[in-house]
N, CA, C and O atoms as a printed pandas DataFrame, in Angstrom:
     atom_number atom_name residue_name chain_id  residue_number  x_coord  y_coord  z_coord
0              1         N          UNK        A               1   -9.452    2.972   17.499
1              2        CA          UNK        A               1   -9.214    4.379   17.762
2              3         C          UNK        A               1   -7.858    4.821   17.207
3              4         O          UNK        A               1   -7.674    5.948   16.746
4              5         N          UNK        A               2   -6.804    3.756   17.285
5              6        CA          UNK        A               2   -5.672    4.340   16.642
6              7         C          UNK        A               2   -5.594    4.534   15.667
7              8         O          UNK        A               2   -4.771    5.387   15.335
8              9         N          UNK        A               3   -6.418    3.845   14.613
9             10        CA          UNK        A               3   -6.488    4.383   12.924
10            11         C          UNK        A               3   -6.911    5.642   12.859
11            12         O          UNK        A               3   -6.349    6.523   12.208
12            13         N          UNK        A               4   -7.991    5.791   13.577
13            14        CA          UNK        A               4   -8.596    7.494   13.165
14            15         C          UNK        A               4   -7.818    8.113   13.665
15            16         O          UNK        A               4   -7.494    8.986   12.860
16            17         N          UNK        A               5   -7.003    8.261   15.016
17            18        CA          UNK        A               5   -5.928    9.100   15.240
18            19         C          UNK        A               5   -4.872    9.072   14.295
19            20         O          UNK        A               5   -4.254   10.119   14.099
20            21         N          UNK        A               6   -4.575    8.077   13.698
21            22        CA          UNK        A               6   -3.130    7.988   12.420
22            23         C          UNK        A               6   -4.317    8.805   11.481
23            24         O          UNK        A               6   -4.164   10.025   11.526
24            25         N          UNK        A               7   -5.105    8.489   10.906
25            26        CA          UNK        A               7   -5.501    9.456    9.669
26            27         C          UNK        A               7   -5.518   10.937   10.117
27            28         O          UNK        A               7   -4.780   11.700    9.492
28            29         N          UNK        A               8   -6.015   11.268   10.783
29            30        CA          UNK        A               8   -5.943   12.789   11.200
30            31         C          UNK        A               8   -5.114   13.111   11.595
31            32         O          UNK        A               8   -4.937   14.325   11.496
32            33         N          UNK        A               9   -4.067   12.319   12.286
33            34        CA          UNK        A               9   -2.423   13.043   11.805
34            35         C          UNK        A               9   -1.830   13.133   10.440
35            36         O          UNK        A               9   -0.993   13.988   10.148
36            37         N          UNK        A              10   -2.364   12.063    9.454
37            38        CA          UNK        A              10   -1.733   12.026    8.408
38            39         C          UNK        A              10   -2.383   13.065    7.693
39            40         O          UNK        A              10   -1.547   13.563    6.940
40            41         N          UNK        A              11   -3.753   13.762    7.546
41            42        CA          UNK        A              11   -4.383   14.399    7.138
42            43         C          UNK        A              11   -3.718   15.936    7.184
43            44         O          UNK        A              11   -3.151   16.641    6.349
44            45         N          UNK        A              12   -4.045   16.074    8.447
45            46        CA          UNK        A              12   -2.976   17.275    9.306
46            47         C          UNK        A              12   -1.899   17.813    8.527
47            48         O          UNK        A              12   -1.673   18.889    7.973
48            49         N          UNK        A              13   -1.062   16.261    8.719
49            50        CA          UNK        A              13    0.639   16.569    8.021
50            51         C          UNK        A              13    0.480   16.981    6.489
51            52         O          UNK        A              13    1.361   17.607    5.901
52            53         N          UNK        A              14   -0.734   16.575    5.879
53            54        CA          UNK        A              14   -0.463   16.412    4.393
54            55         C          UNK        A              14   -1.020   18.162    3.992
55            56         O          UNK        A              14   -0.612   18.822    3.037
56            57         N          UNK        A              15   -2.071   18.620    5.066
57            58        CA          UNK        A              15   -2.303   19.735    5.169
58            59         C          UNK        A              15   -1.405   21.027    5.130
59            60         O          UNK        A              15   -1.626   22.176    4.749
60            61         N          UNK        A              16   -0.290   20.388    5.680
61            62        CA          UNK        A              16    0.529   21.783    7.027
62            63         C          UNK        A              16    1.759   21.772    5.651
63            64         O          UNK        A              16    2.364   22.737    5.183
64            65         N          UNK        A              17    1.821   20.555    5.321
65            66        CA          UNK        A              17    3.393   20.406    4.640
66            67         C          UNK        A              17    3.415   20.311    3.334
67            68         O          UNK        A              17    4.465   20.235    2.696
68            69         N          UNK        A              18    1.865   20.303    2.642
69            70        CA          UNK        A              18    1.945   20.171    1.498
70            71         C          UNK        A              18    2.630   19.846    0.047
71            72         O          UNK        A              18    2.987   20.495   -0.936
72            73         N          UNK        A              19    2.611   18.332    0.508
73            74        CA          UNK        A              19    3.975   17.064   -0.347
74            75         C          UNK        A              19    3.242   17.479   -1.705
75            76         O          UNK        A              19    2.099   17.590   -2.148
76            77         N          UNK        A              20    4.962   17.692   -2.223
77            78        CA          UNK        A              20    4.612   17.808   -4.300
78            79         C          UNK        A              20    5.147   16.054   -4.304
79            80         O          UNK        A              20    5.827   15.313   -3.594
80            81         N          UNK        A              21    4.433   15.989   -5.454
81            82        CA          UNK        A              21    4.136   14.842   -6.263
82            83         C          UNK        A              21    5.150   14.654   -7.209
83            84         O          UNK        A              21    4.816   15.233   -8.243
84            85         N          UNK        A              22    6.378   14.036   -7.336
85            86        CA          UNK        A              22    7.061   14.017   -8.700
86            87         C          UNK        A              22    6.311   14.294   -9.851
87            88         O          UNK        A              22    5.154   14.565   -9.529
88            89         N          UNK        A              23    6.482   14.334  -10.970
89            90        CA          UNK        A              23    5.601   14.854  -12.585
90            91         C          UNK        A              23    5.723   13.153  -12.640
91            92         O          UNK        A              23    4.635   12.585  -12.554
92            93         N          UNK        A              24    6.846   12.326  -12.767
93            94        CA          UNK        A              24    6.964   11.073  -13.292
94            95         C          UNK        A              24    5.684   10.161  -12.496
95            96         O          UNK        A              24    5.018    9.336  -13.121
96            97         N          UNK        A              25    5.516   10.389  -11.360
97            98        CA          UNK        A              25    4.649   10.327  -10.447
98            99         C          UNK        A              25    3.014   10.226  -10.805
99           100         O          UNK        A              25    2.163    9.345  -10.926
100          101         N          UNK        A              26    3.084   11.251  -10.871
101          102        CA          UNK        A              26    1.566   11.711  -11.221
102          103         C          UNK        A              26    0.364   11.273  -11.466
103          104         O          UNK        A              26   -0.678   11.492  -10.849
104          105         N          UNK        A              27    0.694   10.190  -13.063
105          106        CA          UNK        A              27   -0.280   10.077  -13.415
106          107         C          UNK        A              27   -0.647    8.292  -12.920
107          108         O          UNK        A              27   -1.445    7.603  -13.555
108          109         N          UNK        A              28    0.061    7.827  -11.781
109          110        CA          UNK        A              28   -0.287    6.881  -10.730
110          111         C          UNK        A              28   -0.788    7.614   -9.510
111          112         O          UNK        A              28   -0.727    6.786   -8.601
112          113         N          UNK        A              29   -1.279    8.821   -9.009
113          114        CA          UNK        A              29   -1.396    8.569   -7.959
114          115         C          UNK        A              29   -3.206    8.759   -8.021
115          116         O          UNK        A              29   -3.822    8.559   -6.974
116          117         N          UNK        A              30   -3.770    9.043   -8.949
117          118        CA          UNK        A              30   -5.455    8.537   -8.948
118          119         C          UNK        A              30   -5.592    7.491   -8.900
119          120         O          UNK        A              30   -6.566    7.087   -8.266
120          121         N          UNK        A              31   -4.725    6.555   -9.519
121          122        CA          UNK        A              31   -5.204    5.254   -9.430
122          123         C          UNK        A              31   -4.727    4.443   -8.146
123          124         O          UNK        A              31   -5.380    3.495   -7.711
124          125         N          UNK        A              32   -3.609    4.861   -7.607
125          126        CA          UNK        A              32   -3.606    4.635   -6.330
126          127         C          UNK        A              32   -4.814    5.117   -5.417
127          128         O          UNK        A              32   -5.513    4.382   -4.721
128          129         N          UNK        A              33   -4.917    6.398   -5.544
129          130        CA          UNK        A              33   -5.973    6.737   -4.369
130          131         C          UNK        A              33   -7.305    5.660   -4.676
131          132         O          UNK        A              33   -7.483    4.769   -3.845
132          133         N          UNK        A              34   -8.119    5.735   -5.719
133          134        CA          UNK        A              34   -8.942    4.543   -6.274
134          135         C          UNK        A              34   -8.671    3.665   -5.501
135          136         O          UNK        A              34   -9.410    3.564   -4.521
136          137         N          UNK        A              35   -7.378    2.584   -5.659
137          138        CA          UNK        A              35   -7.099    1.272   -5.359
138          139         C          UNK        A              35   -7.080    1.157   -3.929
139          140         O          UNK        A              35   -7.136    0.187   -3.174
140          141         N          UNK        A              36   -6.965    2.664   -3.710
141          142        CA          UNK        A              36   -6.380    2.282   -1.787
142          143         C          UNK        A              36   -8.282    2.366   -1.269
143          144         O          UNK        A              36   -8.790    1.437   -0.642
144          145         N          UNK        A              37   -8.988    3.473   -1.630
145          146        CA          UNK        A              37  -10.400    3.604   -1.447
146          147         C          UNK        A              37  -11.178    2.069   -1.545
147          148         O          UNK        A              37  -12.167    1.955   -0.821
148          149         N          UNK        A              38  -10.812    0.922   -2.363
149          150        CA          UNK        A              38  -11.409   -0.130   -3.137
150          151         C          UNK        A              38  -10.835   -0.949   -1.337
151          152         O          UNK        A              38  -11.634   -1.347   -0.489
152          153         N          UNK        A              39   -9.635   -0.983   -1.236
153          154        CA          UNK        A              39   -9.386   -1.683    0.115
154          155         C          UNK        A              39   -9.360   -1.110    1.279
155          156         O          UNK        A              39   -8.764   -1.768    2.132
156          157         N          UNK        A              40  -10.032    0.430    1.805
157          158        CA          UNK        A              40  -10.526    0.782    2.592
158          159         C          UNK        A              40  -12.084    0.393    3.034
159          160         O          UNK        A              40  -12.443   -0.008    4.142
160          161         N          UNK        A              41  -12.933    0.632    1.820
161          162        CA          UNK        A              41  -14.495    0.325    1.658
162          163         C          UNK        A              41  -14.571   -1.204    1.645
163          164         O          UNK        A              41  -15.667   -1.764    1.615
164          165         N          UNK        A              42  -13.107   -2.072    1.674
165          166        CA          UNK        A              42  -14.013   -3.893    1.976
166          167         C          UNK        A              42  -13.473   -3.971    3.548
167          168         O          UNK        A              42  -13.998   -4.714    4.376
168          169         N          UNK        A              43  -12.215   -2.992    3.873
169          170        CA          UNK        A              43  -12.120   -3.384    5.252
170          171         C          UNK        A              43  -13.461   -2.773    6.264
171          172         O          UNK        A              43  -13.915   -3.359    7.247
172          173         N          UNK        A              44  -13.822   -1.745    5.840
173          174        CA          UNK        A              44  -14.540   -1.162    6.449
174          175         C          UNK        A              44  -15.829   -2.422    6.307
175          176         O          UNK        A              44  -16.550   -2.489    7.302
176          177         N          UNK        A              45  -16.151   -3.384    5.178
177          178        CA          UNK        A              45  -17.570   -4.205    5.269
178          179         C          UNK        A              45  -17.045   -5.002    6.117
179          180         O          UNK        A              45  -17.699   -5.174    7.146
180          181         N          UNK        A              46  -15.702   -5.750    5.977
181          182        CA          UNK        A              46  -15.460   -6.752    6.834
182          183         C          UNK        A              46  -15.509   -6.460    8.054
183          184         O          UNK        A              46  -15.802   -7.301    8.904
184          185         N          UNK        A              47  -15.241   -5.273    8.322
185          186        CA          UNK        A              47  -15.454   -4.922    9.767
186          187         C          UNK        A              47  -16.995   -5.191   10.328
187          188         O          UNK        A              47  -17.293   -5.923   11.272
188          189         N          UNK        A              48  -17.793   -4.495    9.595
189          190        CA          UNK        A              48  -19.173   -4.815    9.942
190          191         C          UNK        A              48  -19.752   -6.163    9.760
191          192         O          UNK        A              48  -20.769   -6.327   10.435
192          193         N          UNK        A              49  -19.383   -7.201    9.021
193          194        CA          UNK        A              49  -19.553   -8.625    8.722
194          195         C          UNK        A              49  -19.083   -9.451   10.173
195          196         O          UNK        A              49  -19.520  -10.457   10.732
196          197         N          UNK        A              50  -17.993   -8.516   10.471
197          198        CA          UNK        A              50  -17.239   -9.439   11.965
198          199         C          UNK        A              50  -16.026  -10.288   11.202
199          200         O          UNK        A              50  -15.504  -11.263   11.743
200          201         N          UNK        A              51  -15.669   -9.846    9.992
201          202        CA          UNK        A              51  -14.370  -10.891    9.761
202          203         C          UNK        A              51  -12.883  -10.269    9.371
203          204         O          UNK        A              51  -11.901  -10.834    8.888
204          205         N          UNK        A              52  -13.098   -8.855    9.774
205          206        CA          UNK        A              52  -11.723   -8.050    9.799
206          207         C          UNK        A              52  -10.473   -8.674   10.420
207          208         O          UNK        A              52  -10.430   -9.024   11.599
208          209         N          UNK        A              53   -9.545   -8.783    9.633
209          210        CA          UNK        A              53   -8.253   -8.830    9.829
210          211         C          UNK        A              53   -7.392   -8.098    9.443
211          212         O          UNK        A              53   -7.212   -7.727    8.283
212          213         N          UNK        A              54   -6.632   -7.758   10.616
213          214        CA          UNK        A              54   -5.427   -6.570   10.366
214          215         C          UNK        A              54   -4.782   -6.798    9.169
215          216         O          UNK        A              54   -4.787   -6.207    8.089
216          217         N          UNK        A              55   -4.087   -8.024    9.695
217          218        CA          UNK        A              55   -2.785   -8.725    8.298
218          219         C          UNK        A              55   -3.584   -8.797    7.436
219          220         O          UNK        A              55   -2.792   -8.793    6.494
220          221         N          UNK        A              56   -4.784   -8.878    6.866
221          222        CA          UNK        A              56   -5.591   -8.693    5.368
222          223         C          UNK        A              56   -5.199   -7.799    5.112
223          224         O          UNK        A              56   -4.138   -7.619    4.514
224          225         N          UNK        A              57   -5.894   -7.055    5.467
225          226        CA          UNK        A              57   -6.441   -5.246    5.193
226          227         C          UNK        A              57   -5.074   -4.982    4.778
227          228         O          UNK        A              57   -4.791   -4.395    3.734
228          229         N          UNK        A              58   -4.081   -5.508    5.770
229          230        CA          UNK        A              58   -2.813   -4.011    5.665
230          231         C          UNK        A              58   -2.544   -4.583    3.834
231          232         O          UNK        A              58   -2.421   -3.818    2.878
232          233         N          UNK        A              59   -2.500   -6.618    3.769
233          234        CA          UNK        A              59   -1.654   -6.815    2.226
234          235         C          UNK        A              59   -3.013   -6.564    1.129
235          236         O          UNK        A              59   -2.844   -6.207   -0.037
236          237         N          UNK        A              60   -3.798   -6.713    1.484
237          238        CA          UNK        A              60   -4.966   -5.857    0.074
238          239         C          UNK        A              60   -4.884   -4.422    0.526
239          240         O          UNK        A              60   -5.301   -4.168   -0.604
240          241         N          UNK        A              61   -4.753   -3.283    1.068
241          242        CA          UNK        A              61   -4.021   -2.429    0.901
242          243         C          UNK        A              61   -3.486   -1.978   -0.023
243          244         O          UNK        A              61   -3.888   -1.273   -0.949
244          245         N          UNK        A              62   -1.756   -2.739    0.434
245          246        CA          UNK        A              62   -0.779   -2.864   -0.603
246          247         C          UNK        A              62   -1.096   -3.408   -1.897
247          248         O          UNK        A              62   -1.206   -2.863   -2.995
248          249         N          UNK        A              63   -1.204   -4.482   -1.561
249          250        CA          UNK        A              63   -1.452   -5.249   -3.120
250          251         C          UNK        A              63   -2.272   -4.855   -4.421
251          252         O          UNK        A              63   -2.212   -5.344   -5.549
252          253         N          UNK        A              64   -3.244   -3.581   -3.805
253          254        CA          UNK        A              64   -4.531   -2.952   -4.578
254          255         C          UNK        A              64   -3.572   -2.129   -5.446
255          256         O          UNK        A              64   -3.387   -2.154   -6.663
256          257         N          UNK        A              65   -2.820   -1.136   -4.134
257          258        CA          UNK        A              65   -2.054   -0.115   -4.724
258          259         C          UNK        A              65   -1.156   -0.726   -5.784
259          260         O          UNK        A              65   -1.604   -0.472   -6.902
260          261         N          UNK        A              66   -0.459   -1.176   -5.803
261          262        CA          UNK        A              66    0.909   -1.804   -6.310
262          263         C          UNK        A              66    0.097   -2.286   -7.574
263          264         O          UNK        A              66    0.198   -1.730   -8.668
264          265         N          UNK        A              67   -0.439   -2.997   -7.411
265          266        CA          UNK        A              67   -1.107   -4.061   -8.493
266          267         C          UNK        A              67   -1.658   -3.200   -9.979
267          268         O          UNK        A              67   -1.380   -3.467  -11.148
268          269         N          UNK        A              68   -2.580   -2.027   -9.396
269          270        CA          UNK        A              68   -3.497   -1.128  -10.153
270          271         C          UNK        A              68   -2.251   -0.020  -10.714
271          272         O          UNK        A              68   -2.436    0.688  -11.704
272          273         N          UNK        A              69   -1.097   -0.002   -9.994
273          274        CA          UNK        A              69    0.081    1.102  -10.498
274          275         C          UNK        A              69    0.986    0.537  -11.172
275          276         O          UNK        A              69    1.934    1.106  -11.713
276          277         N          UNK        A              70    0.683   -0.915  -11.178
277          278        CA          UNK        A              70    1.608   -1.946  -12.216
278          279         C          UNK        A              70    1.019   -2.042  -13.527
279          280         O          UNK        A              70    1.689   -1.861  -14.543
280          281         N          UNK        A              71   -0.674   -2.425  -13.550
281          282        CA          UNK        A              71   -1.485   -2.200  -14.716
282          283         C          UNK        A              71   -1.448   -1.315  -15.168
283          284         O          UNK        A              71   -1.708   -1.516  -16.354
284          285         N          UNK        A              72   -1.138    0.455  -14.864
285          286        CA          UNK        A              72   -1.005    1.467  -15.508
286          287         C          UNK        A              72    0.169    1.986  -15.956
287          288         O          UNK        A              72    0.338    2.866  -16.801
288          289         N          UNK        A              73    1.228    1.175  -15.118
289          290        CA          UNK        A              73    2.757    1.160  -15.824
290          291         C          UNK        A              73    3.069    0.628  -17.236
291          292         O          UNK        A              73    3.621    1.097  -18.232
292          293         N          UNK        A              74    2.419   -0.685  -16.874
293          294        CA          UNK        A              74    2.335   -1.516  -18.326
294          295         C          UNK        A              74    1.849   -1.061  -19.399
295          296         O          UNK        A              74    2.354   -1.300  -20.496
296          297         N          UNK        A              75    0.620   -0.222  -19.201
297          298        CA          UNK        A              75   -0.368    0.186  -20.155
298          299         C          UNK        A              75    0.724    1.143  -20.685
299          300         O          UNK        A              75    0.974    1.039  -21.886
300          301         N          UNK        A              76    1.527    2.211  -19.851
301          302        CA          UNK        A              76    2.341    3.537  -20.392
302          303         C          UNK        A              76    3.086    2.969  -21.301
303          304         O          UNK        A              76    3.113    3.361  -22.468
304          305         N          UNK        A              77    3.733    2.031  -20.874
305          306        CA          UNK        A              77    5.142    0.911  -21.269
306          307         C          UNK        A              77    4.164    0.975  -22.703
307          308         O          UNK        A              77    4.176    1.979  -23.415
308          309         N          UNK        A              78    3.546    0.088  -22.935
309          310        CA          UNK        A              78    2.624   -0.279  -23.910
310          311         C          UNK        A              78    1.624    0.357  -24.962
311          312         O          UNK        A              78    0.947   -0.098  -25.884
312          313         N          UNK        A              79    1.883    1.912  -24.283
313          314        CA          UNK        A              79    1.348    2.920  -25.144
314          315         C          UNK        A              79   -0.163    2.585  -25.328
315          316         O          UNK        A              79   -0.595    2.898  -26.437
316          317         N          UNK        A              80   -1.118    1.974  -24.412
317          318        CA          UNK        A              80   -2.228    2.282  -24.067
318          319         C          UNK        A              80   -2.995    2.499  -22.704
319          320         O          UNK        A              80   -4.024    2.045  -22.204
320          321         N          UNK        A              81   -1.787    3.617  -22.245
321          322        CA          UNK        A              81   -2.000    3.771  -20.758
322          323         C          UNK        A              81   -3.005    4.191  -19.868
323          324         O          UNK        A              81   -3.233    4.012  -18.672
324          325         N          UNK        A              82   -3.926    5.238  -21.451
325          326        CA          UNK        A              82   -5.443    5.501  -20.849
326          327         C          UNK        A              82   -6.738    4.256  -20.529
327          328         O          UNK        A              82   -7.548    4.156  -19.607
328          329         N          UNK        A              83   -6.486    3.436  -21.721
329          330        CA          UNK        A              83   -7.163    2.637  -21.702
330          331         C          UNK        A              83   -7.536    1.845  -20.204
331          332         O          UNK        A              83   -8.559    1.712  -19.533
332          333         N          UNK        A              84   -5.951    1.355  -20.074
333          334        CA          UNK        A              84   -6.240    0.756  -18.639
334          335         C          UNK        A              84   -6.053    1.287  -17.774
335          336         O          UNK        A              84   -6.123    0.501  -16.829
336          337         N          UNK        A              85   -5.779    2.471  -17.384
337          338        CA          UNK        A              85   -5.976    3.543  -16.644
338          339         C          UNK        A              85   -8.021    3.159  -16.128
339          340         O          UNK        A              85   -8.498    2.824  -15.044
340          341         N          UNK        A              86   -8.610    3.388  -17.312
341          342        CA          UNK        A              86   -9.733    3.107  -17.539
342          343         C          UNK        A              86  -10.346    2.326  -17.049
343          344         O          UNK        A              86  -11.213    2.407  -16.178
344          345         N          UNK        A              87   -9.695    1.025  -17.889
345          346        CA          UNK        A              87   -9.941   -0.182  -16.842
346          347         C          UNK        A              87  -10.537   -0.874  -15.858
347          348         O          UNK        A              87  -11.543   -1.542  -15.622
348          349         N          UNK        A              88   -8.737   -0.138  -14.973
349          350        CA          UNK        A              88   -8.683   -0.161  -13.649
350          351         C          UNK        A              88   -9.540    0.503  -12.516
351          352         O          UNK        A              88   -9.738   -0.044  -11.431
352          353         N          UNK        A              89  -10.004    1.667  -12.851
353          354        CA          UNK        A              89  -10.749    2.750  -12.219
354          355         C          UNK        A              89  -12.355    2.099  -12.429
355          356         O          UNK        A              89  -13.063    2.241  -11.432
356          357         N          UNK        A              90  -12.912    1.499  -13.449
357          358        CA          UNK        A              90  -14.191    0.753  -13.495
358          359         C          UNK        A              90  -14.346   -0.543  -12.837
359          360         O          UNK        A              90  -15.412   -1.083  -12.542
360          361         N          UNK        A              91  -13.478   -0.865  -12.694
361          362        CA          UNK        A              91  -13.187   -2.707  -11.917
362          363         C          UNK        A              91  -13.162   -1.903  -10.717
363          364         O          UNK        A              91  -14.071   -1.891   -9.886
364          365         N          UNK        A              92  -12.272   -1.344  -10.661
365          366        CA          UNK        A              92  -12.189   -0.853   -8.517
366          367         C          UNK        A              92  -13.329   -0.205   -8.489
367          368         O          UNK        A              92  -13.700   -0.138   -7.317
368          369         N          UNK        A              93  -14.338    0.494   -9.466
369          370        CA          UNK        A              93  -15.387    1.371   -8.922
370          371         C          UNK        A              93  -16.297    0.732   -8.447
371          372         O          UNK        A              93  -16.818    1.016   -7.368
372          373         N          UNK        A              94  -16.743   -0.548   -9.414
373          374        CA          UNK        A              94  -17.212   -1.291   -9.444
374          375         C          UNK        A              94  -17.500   -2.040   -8.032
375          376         O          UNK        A              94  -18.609   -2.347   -7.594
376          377         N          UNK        A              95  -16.114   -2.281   -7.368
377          378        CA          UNK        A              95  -15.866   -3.140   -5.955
378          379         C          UNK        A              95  -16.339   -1.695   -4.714
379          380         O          UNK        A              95  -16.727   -1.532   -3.557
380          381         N          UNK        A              96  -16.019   -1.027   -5.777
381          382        CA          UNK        A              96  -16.002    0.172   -4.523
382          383         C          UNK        A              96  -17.926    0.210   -4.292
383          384         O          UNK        A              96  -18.428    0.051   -3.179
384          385         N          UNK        A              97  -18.616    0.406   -5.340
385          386        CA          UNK        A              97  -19.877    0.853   -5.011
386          387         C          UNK        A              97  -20.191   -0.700   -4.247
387          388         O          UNK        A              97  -20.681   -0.642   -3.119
388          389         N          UNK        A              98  -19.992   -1.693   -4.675
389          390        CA          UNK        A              98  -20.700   -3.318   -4.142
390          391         C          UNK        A              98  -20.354   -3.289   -2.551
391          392         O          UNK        A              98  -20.880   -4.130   -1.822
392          393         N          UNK        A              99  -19.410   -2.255   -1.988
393          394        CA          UNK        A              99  -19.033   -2.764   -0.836
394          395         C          UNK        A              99  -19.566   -1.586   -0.236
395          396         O          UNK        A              99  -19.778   -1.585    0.977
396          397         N          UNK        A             100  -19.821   -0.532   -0.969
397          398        CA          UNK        A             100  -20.570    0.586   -0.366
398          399         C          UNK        A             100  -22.078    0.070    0.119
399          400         O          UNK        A             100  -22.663    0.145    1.200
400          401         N          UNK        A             101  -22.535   -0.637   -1.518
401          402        CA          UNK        A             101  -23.773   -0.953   -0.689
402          403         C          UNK        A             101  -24.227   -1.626    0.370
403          404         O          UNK        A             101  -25.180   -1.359    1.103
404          405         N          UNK        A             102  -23.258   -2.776    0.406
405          406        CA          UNK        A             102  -23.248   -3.809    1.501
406          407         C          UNK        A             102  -22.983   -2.946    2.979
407          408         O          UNK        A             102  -23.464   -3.243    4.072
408          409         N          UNK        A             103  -22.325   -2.114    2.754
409          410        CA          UNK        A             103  -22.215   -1.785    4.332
410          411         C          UNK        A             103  -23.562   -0.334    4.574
411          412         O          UNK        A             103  -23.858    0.154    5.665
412          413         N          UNK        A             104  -24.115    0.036    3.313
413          414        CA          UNK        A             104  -25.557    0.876    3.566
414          415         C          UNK        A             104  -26.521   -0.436    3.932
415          416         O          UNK        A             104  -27.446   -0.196    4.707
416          417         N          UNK        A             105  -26.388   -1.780    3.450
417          418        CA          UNK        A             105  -27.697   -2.711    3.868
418          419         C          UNK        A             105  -27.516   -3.009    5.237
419          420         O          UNK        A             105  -28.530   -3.111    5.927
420          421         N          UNK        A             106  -25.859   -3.245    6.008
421          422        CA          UNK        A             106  -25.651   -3.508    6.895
422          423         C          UNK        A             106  -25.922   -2.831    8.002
423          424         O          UNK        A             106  -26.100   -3.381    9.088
424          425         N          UNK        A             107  -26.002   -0.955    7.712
425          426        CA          UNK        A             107  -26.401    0.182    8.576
426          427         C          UNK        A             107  -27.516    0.039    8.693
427          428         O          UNK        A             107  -28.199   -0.537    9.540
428          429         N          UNK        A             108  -27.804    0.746    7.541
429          430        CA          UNK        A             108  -29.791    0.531    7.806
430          431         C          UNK        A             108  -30.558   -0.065    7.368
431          432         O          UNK        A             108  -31.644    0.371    6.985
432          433         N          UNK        A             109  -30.134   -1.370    7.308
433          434        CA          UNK        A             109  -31.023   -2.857    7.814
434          435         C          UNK        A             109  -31.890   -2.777    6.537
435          436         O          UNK        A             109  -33.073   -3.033    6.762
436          437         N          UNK        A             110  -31.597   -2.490    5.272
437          438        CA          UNK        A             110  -32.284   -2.019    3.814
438          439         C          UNK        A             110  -31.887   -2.658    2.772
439          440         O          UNK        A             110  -32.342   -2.375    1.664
């Protein structure tokens, strides 16, 4: 219960106060949102599997974010920043739909 109360405060706040984004910023924070979605949708299976752990979740979390905003740093650095921009967003989509489905077989028993 306390997560959904922290998101709908955080929701709220992001609503009421409407945070600008640095420009330098920017063009990491899709791939963050992606990376953070990729380790929301396995905590959410592990949850339904029965093998959720806090201390997981919170460092794949992090590690998604960080990791996927390091690959698109490099890529800028490297002057092929779309590419793995690209990438990154097909590998996490990828995890994202496999864990979607797993937790639609896990709902309705399909």
């Amino acid at each position: 219960m306390i997560p959904i109360i922290g998101l709908v405060i955080g929701v709220a706040a992001g609503l009421l106060l409407e945070p600008t984004v640095p420009v330098y910023l920017q063009p990491y924070l899709p791939i963050a949102v992606v990376a953070a979605l990729d380790a929301l949708f396995g905590g959410l299976r592990a949850l339904l599997d029965g093998i959720f752990d806090d201390r997981v979740f919170l460092v794949s979390f992090l590690s998604n974010v960080i990791v996927a905003g390091l690959i698109v740093f490099l890529g800028d650095q490297l002057g092929v920043g779309n590419q793995l921009s690209t990438g990154v967003v097909v590998v996490l989509g990828i995890r994202i739909f496999s864990n979607a489905a797993a937790i639609r077989r896990h709902i309705f028993k399909a």
